[in-house]
C-alpha positions in Angstrom: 203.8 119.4 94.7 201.9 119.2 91.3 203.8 120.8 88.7 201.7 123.2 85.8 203.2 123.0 82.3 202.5 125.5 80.1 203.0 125.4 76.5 205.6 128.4 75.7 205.7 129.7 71.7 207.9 132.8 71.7 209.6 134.1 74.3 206.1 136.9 74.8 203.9 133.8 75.7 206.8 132.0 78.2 206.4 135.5 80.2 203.0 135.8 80.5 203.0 131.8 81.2 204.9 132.1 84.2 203.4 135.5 85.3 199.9 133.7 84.9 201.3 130.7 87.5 203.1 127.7 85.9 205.4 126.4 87.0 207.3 125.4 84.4 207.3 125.9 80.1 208.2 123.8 77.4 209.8 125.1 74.3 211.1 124.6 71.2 214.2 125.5 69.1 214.4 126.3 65.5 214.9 122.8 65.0 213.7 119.4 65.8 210.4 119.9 67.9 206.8 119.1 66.5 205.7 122.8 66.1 209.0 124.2 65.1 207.3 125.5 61.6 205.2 128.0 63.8 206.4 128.2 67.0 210.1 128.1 68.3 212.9 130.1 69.8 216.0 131.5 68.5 219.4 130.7 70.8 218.9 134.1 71.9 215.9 133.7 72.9 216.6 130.2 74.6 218.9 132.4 76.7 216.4 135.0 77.7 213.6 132.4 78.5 216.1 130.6 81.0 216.8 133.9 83.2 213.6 134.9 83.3 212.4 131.6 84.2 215.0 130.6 86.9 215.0 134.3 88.4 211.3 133.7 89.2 212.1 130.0 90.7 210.7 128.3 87.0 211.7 125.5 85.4 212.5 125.6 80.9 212.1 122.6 78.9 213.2 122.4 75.2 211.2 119.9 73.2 213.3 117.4 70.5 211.0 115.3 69.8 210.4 114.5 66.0 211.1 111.3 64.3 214.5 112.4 62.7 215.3 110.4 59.5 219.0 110.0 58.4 219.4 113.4 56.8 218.2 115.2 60.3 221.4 113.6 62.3 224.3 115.7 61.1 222.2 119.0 61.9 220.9 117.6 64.8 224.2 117.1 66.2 225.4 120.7 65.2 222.3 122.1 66.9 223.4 120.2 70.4 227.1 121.9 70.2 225.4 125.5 70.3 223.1 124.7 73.2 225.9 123.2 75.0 226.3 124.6 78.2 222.7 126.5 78.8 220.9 125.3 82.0 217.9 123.9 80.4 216.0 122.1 82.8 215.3 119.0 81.3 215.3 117.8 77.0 211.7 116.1 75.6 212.1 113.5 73.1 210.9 110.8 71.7 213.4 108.8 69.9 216.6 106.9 71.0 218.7 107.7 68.7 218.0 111.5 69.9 218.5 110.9 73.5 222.0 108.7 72.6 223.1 111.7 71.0 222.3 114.1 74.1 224.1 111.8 76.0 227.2 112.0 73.8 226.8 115.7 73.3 225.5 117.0 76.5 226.2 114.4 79.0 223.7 113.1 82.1 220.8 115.7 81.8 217.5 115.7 82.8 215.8 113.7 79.8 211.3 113.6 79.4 210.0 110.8 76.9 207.3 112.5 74.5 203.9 111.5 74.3 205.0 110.9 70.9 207.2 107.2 72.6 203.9 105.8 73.3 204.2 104.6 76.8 201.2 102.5 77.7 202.6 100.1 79.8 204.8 99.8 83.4 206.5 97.6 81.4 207.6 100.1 78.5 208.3 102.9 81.4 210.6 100.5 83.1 213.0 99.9 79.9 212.9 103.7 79.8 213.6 104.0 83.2 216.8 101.3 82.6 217.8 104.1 79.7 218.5 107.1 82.2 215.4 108.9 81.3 213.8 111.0 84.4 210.0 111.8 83.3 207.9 110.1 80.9 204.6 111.8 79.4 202.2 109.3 78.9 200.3 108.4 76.1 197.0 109.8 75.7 195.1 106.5 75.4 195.4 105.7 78.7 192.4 106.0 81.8 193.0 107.0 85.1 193.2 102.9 86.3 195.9 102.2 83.8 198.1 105.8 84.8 197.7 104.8 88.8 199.0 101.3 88.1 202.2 102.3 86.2 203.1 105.6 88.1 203.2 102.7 91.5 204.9 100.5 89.9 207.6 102.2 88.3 207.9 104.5 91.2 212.0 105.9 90.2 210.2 107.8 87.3 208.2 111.2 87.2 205.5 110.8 85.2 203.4 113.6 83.2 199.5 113.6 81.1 198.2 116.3 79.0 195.5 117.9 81.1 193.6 120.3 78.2 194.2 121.6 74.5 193.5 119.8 71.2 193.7 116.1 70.6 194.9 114.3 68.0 192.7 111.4 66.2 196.1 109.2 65.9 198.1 106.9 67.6 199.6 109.5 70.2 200.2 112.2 67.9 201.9 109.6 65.0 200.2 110.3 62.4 201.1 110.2 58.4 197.3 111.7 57.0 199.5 115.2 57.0 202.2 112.9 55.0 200.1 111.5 52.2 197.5 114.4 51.4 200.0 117.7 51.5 203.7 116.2 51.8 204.3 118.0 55.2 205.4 115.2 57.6 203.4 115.6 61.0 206.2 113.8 62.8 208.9 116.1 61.7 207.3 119.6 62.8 204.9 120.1 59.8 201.2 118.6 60.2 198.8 120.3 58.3 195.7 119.3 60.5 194.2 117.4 57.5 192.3 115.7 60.3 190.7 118.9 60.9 189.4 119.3 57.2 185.6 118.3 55.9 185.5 115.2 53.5 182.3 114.0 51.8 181.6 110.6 49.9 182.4 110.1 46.6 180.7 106.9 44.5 182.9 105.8 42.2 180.5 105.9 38.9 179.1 109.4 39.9 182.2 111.6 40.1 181.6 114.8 40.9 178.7 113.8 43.1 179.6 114.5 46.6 177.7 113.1 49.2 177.8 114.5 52.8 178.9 111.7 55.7 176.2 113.2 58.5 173.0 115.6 57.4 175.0 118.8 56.9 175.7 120.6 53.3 178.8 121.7 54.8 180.3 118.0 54.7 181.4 117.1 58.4 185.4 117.0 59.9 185.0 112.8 60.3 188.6 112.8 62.1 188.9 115.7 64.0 188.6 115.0 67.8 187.1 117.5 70.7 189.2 118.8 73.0 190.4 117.6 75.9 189.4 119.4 79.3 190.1 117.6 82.6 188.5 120.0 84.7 186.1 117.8 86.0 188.1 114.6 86.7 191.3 117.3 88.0 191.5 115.9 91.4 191.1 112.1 90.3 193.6 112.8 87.8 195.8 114.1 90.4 195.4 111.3 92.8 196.5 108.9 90.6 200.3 109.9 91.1 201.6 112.4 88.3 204.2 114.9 88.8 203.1 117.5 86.3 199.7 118.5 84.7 200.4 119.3 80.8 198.4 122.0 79.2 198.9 121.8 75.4 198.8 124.9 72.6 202.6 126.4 71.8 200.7 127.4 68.9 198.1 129.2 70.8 197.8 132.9 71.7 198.8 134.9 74.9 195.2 135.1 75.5 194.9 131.5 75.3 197.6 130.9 77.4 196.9 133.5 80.1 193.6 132.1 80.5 193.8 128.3 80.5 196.9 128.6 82.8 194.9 131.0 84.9 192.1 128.1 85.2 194.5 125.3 86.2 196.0 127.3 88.7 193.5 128.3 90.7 191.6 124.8 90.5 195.1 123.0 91.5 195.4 125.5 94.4 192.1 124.5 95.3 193.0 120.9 95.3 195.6 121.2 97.3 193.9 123.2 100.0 191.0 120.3 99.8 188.3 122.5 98.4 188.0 121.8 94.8 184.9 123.3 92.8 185.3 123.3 89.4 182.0 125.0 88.0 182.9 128.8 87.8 186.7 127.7 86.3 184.3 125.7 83.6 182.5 129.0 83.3 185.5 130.8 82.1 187.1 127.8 80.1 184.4 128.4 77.8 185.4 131.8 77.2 188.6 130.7 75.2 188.4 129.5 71.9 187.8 126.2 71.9 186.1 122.9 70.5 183.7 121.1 71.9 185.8 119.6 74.9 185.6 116.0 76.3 187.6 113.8 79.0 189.3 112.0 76.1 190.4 108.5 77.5 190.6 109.3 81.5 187.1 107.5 82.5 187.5 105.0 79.9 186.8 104.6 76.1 185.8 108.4 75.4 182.0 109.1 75.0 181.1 110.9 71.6 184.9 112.2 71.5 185.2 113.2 68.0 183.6 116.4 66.3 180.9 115.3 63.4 179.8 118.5 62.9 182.1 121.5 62.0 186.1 121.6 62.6 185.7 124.8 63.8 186.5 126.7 67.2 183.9 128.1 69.5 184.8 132.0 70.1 182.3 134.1 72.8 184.3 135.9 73.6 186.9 138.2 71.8 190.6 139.3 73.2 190.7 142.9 73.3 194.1 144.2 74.7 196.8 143.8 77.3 197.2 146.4 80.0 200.4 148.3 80.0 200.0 151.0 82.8 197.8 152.0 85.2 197.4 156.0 86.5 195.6 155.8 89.6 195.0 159.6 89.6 192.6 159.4 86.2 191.6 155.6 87.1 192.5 155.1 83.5 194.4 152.6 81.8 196.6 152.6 78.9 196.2 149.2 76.8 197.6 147.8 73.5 194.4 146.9 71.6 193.8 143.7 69.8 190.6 143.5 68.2 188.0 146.3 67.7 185.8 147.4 70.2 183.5 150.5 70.9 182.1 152.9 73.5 179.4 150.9 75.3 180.9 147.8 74.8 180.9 145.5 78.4 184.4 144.4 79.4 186.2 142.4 81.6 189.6 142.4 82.3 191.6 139.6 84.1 194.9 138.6 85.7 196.9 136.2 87.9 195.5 135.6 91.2 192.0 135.0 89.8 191.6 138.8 90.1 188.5 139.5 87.9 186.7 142.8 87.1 184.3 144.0 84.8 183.4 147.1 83.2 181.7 149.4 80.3 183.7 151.3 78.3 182.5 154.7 78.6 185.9 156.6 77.0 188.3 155.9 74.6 191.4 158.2 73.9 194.6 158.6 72.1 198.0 158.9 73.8 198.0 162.2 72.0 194.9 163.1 74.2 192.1 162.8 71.5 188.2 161.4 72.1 187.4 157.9 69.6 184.1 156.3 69.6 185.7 152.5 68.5 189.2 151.0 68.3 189.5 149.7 65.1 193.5 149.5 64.7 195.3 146.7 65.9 198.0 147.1 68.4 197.0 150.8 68.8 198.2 152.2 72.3 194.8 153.9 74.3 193.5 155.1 77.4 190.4 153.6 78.9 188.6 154.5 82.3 188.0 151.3 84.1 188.7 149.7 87.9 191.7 149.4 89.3 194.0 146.8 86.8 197.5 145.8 87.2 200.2 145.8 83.9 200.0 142.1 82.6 196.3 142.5 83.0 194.4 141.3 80.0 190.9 142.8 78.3 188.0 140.3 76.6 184.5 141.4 75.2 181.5 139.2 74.5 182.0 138.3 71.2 178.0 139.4 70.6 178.9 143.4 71.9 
């Protein structure tokens, strides 16, 4: 079986994860992962992930996988004494001095090497393997020839890729461009995406002069990198041998996670029952924010991989709530709204299973009972006639309504 991987970045987005069909979530504490500045869980909420997880037959991984310098060690050793004992299902990391100290602290768990290792050979995965750990994600450089040959060769390891989300323009995620421009350290839990930022030219006699790298006024993102979306190539990917498919985004929204999980489940259903089509699940991919996507390195050297034009996402569409009830008396539904919308707008609401329905809305009211033309308050609680829709359910417009 082909495990799904969903990133997780509060407890919220683990939920609707799992309710949207992965299999398993990765996580990270307050401390010591790579998005920790934006996106981690209290102990608390370490707790609460785990039983909702393992109650529904899921699997929880915490990520601890920044480069730690000598100041991190003490703390990091603290941190390991309060999650002693939880039944985390397996540790990410990507440094050895790390993983000897889970060893010493937590004894023989289930240990996954971070992309962030670099593993681009069988011969690299074997010394890991020698080292006790059980999964290895695999650097993103590699094509589908080079991930077969190492997944056979070192066949006592599970092995993971990244399947879809944002790429990063450096050597597997090391990068130091955060480092030298803003003094937030990328391989601690602090990248400021300086990769994503326009730069023009600069002659040095004609300061002040700036002249733009392609023919744009707006100067052009030279290092930022499309996205990566395997939807395509799924089933070759697949057949090379990997355990578990690795959506990335802990950063991402429950929108964005309910929908790209969504995708890969349904197209790795379809592999598995030998039917794969791929063109409809494209359809909807482009109605998440995105980038301009690409196969990154699967097929090879990447073809016109990096974004010259503008850094910025693609959004056609808008999310507009979350379903919280459902009276099948009125055929209404009571939502917490998102973003504005208005009587006339087109709709569609989604959820697990592929279920897909579509609709116009034609009333909006309060909870106190009262008749609105528009939504224009955030995370206000309303009533809308629309088909049949389940709680979990969520609501997207065109972004043109």
């Amino acid at each position: 079986m082909i495990e799904l991987l969903a990133p997780a970045g509060d407890l919220q987005k683990l939920k609707v994860a799992i309710d949207y069909g992965a299999d398993a979530c990765y996580i990270g504490g307050e401390l010591f992962g790579l998005r920790t500045a934006s996106a981690s869980f209290t102990i608390d909420n370490i707790k609460e992930a785990l039983e909702y997880a393992h109650s529904r037959g899921k699997k929880v991984y915490l990520v601890l996988n920044i480069i730690p310098h000598n100041e991190d060690i003490e703390q990091l050793k603290q941190y390991l004494e309060e999650i002693k004992g939880l039944p985390i299902d397996g540790f990410i990391v990507s440094d050895p001095g790390t993983l000897k100290l889970i060893r010493e602290s937590l004894g023989y768990v289930e240990i996954h090497l971070s992309t962030q290792a670099n593993t681009t050979s069988a011969a690299s995965a074997a010394f890991w393997a020698d080292q006790g750990v059980k999964r290895i994600i695999l650097a993103r450089e590699l094509n589908l020839e080079e991930i077969s040959h190492i997944v056979k060769t070192v066949p006592e390891l599970d092995f993971e890729v990244f399947v879809h989300g944002a790429m990063c323009m450096s050597y597997s995620g090391r990068c130091l461009i955060s480092s030298f421009l803003t003094g937030r350290d990328a391989n601690r839990g602090d990248c400021a995406q300086s990769c994503r930022w326009r730069y023009h030219l600069v002659e040095e006699k004609r300061p002040g002069e700036y002249f733009p790298i392609e023919e744009t006024e707006q100067g052009t993102a030279i290092m930022s990198s499309k996205d990566l979306a395997t939807l395509p190539i799924l089933d070759q990917v697949i057949q090379t041998g990997v355990k578990s498919l690795k959506l990335e985004g802990r950063n991402k929204s429950i929108f964005y996670v309910a929908s790209i999980v969504r995708i890969y489940r349904e197209a790795i259903d379809r592999i598995e029952r030998g039917e794969y089509h791929y063109e409809d699940l494209y359809d909807e991919m482009l109605k998440v924010s995105h980038r301009d996507y690409s196969t990154g390195f699967f097929m090879g050297h990447p073809d016109q991989a990096q974004n010259y034009g503008d850094k910025g996402y693609i959004r056609d569409y808008q999310f507009v709530g979350r379903v919280l009830d459902y009276d099948d008396t009125t055929g209404r539904a009571l939502i917490e709204q998102r973003n504005h919308f208005k009587l006339g707008d087109e709709m569609e609401a989604f959820g697990p299973d592929y279920r897909l329905v579509r609709f116009q809305v034609n009333d909006i009211m309060s909870t106190q009972g009262q008749a609105q033309e528009s939504a224009p308050h955030p995370m206000q609680q309303l009533w809308l006639t629309m088909p049949k829709v389940e709680p979990g359910d969520l609501i997207r417009r065109p972004s043109s309504n």
